[in-house]
N, C-alpha and C positions, 0 to 999 in steps of 0.2 A: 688550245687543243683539248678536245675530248677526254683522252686518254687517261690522263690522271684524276680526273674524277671518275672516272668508272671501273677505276684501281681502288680509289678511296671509297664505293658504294660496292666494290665485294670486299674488300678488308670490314667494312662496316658491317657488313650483310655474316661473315663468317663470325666476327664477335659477337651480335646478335644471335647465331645461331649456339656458340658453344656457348653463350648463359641460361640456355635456352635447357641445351641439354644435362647443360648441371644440377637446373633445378628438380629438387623432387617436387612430387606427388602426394597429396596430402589423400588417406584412406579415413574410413570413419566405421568405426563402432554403435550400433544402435539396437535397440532394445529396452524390454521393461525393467521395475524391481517391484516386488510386490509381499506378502508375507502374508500365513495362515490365519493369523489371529483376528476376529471380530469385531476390533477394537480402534478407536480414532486417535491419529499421534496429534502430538502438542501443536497448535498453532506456528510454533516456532522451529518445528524438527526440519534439519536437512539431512538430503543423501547424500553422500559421495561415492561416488564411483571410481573405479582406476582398472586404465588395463596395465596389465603386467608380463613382464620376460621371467619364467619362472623356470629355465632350458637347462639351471645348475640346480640340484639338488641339494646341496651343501652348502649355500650360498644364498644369502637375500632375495627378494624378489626384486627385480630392476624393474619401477616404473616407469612407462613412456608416456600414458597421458590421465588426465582427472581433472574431471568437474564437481564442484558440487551443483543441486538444485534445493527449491523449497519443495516439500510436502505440502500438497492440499488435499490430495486424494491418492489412492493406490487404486492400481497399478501406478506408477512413475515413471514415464517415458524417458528417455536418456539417450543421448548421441557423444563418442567421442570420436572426436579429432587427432587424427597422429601425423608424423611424418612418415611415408610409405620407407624412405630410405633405411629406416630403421628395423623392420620386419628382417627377419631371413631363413633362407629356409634351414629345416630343420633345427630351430626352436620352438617350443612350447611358449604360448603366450594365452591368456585368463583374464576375465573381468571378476572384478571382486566389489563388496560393494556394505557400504555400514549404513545405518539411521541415527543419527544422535540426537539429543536436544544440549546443543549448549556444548561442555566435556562429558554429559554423560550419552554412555550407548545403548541402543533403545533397541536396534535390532543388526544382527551382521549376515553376513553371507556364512556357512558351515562347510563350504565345500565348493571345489573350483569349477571354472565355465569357461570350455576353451573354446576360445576364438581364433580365425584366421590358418591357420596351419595344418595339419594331419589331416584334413577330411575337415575338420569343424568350418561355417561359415563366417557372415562378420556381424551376428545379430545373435544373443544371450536373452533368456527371459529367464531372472533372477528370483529366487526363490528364499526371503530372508529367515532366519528363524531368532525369538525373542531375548536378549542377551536380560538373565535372571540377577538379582541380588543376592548377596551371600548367603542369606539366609535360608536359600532356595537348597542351598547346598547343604545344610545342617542334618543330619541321622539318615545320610546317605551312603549306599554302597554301589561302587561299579566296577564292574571287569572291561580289562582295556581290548577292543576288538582290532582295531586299525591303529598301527604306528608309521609314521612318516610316508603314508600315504598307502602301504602295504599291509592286507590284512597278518592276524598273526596267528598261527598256527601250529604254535609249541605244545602239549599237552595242559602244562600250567601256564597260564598267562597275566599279565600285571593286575593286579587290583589294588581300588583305593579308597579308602571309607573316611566319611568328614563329620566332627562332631562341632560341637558351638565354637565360635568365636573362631572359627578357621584351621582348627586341631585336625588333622589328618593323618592315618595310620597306612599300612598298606602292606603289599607283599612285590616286588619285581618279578615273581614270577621263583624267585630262589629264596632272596634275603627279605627279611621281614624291616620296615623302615617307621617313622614317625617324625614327624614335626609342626611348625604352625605356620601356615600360609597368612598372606597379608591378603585382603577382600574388600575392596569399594567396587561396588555396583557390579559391574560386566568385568571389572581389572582384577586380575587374580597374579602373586607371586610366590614363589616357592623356596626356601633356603639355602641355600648352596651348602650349608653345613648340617643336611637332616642326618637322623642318627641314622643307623643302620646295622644291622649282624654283615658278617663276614664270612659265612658260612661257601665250600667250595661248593659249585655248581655246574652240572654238566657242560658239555659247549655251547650247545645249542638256547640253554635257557641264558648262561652268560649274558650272551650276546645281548638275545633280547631285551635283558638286564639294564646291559648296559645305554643303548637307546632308550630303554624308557627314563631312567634315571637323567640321562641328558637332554632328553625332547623336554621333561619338567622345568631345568631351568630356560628355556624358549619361550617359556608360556606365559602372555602376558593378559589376556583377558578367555572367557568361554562362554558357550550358550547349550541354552536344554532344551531341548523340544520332546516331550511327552518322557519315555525311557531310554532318551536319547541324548549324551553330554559328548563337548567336543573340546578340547582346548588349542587355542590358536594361539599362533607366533605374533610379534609385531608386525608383520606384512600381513597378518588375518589368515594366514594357510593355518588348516587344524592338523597340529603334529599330532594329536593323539585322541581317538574317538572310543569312546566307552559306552557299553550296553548297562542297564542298570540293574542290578540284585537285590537290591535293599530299597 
């Protein structure tokens, strides 16, 4: 009789179909990286790219995909690959993207590239800027313009000035601070025990006090570009971008 096989070819035909529709959709990310400077990277430098879930403020960035490639010329073409399943709306999702050679960092992204969500499309042209050695930093001064992604706009606002060997003074905007930063190449840390006055402080400068004081221990490397400093978290977002004075 017929019958049962063509019981057995739609019970077939239906499981066929619901793996079908279980599976996701793979999206793609594509674009360049490129950077200002006139200058040729090391036969050996890679880029790496990552997009990023960056929809918590307060919280890590969640990677969902990253390639690295070799450098032979800039611009640098790049395509990532995701699981569509994992986009949704109404989060914030960025490409970010560094140059190294080896463990040292030769050039990083300063600022995010949104992708996929609010209006942005699924294509980024990355614009790197040159991550300096400590030294770069030496009989400098900067006033802090943008904290945790908001510019700042208290009357007095943070500064911080760096002498040899990673010695750093500064003001939060209230309290007057000091201590010595640790510095290899592009990696920058800050003390958890800097000294500090005590002095009280309106609300408003508090606060911002208080963020900057804390976006500092965040900060694990930075980059300069002209009169322009930024220091980034371990995910590469820059908690705190500085104009320079000095």
């Amino acid at each position: 009789m017929p019958f049962p096989k063509l019981g057995q070819a739609i019970v077939a035909c239906a499981i066929v179909l619901t793996v079908l529709g279980t599976q996701s959709h793979a999206g793609m990310v594509t674009g360049t990286a490129t950077y200002r400077e006139r200058i040729a990277v090391p036969p050996d430098a890679t880029l790496y790219v990552e997009l990023q879930d960056v929809s918590l403020a307060d919280a890590p960035a969640v990677p969902l995909a990253a390639k690295r490639y070799a450098v032979t010329s800039v611009p640098t073409q790049f395509e990532l690959t995701f699981d569509d399943a994992l986009i949704k709306e109404g989060h914030r999702y960025v490409v970010r993207a560094t140059i190294n050679q080896g463990q040292d960092l030769l050039f990083t992204t300063d600022t995010a590239y949104p992708v996929l969500t609010d209006g942005a499309g699924n294509s980024a042209d990355l614009m790197l800027v040159q991550a300096q050695g400590g030294a770069m930093l030496e009989n400098t001064q900067w006033t802090a313009a943008v904290l945790n992604g908001a510019p700042i706009d208290t009357e007095r606002r943070p500064e911080i000035s760096f002498a040899q060997g990673g010695a750093f003074s500064g003001s939060g905007g209230c309290n007057r601070f000091n201590g010595q930063a640790e510095i290899t190449g592009a990696s920058i840390s800050f003390p958890d025990n800097m000294a500090a006055t005590l002095m009280a402080c309106p609300p408003e400068l508090e606060e911002v006090e208080r963020q900057f004081f804390a976006a500092l221990q965040n900060v694990t490397t930075y980059a300069m570009e002209g009169d322009a400093l930024a220091f980034l978290d371990a995910a590469g977002e820059p908690v705190i971008k500085f104009a320079r004075t000095q």
